[in-house]
Each structure stands twice: as C-alpha cells, then as structure tokens.
C-alpha positions in Angstrom: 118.8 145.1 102.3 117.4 141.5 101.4 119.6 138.4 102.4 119.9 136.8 98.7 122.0 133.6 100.9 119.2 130.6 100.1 118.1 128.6 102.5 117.1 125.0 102.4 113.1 124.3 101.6 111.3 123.7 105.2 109.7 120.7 105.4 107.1 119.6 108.4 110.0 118.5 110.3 111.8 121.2 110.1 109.3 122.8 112.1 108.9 119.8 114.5 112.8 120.6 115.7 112.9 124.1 115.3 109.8 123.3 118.2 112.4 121.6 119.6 115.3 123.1 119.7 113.7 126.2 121.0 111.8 124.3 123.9 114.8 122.0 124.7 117.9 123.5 123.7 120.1 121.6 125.6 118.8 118.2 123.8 120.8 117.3 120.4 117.3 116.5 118.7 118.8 115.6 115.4 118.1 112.0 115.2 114.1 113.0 114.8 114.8 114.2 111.8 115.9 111.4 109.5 113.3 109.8 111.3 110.2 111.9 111.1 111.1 112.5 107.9 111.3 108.5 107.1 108.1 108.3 109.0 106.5 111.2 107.3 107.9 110.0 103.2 105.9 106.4 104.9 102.8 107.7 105.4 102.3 110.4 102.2 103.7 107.4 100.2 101.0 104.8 102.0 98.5 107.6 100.7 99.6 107.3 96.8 100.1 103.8 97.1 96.1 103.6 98.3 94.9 105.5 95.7 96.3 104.0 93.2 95.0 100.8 94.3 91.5 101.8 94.3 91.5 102.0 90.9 91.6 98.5 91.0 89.2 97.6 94.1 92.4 97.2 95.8 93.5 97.7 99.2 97.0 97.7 100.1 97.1 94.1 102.0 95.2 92.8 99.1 97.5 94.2 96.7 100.5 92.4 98.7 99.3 88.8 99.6 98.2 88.9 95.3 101.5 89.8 94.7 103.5 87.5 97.0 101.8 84.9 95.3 102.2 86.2 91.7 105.9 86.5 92.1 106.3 83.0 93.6 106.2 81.8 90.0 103.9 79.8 88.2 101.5 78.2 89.9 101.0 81.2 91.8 100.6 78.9 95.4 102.4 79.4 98.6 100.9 78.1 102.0 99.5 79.9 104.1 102.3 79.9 106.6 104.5 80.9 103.2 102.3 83.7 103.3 102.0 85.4 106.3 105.7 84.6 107.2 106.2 86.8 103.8 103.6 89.2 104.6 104.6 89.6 108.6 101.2 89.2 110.0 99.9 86.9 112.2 98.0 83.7 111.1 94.6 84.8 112.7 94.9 87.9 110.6 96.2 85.9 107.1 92.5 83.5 107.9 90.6 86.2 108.0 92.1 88.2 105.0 92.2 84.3 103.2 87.9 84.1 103.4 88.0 87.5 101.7 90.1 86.9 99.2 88.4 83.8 98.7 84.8 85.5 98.7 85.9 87.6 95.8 87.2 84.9 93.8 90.7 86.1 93.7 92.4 82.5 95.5 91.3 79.2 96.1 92.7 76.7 98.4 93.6 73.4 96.6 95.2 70.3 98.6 99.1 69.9 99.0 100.4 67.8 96.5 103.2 66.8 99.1 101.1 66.6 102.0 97.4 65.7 102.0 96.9 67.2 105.9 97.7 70.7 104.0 96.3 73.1 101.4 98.0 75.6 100.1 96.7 79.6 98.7 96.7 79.7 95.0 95.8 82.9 92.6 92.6 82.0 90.4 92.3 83.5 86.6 90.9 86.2 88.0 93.4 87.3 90.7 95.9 86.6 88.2 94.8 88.4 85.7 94.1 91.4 88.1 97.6 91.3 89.7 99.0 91.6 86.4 97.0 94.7 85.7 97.2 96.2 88.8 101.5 95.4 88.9 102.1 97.2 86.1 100.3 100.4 87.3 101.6 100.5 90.6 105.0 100.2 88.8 104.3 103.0 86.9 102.6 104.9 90.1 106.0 104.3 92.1 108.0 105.6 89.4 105.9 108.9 88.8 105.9 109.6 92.9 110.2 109.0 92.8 110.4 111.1 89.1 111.3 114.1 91.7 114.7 112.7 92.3 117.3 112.5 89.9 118.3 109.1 88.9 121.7 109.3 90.8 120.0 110.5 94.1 117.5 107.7 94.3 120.2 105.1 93.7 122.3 106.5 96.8 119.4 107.1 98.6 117.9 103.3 98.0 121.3 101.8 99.2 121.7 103.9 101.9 117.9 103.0 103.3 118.9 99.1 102.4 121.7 99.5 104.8 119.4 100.8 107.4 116.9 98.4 106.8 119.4 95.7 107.2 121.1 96.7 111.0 117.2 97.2 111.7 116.1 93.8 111.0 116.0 91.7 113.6 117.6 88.9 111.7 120.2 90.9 110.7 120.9 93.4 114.2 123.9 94.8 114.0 125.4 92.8 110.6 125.9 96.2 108.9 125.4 99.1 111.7 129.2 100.7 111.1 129.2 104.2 110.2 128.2 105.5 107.2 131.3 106.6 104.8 
C-alpha cells in the first residue's frame, strides 16, 4: 500500500543536507539551508535579472549605476564618490565602468557647480531615455519571477529578509538580530 501522507517538494538543498546529514549526522546542518537556499534564489534570480537586461544591451552593473543616477532625481548627477558609495564598489572599478559608460554615450561628466576641483556623473538623453525603458521592464520582469508567491507570502517573506539584511549590515550589526517571533 502507497503512503498518500505528502511530502514537501525537494529542492537542491534538500539534497545538499540530506548529503549531509547522512555523512555527518552528529552536525545540526540546518543553518545551510536558509542559506543555500538564499544563495541559490541569488543566483537563478541574477540569471533572469541578466536576461532581461540584454534586451536592452544591458548588463547588470550598467543597469544599476543608470539607475542610481535616474532615481537621484532630476538632473540625474551624483559624483562619482556618490556613486560607488551607492553602488559598493571600489573607485578603480567605478573609473573604469565611468569610460564605458561614457564611450557609449549614456553619461557625461560636467563640472561641480559647488566646486570647480570636481565633476560630477550625469545621465545624457540617451541613458535617460534608456533607463526609463529598461526600469519599467525590469519592473515588470521582477514581478513575473515573484507571481509564484501569493501576495501575503511575499510581504512576510520581504520583511523577514529586511530584518536579516539589517543585523547583516555592517552599519547596522546587531541593531535588530533578536529572535524572530
């Protein structure tokens, strides 16, 4: 006789500590799993992201420093430490990405107003009019990869992965690490 009980879909994790458990059964692996899984949801979700980019002739760091700047409100300028302290990457790594935005006429640098030793990164026509086309379909491609969660599960689940992501910020490290209710 069939066991008609259901069991929870596997996932690749599952696997990963089932491995576990079997090899090292006297090692409470259960924190990999919120992890791996967290990890895992990253990189499939990187993936989407990507593709949906391309449509545009987008990568994904391309997609984010046109952004940062669109969403700093008109005139679409930010320096370039404004930038990369936004973006988290180093400033040899924001030059270099700067001469290729640059090169494909998406920003310009144009002098500080409020200091002439400065310039400051600012969207041109065209990477504003592409960051407004390419906003509104990544809004659309977020929403279509989340549409397999009810609406009620996604809001839990986003303030549950704020509260992790703010006792994991450095800034914040330990501000909000008490247990979860």
């Amino acid at each position: 006789m069939k066991d008609h009980t259901l069991s929870p879909p596997r996932d690749a994790v599952d696997t990963i500590l089932a491995q576990w458990r079997r090899e090292r059964p006297d090692l409470d692996v259960s924190p990999m799993g919120p992890i791996g899984r967290i990890k895992r949801c990253a990189a499939l979700l990187e993936q989407q992201l990507e593709a949906g980019f391309a449509e545009f002739d987008l990568s994904v760091w391309e997609f984010d420093m046109l952004a940062a700047l669109r969403r700093s409100g008109a005139p679409y300028c930010l320096s370039p430490t404004e930038l990369f302290s936004t973006l988290m990457v180093t400033s040899g790594t924001m030059t270099h990405r700067l001469k290729r935005l640059e090169a494909r006429g998406w920003v310009a640098r144009v002098p500080n107003a409020q200091d002439a030793r400065s310039t400051l990164v600012q969207l041109t026509a065209d990477g504003l009019a592409l960051i407004e086309r390419a906003v509104e379909a990544h809004v659309d491609n977020e929403r279509t990869m989340l549409s397999v969660l009810p609406a009620d599960v996604l809001r839990d689940l986003d303030a549950q992965l704020s509260r992790l992501l703010r006792a994991l910020e450095p800034s914040n490290h330990g501000a909000d690490a008490t247990p979860a209710s």
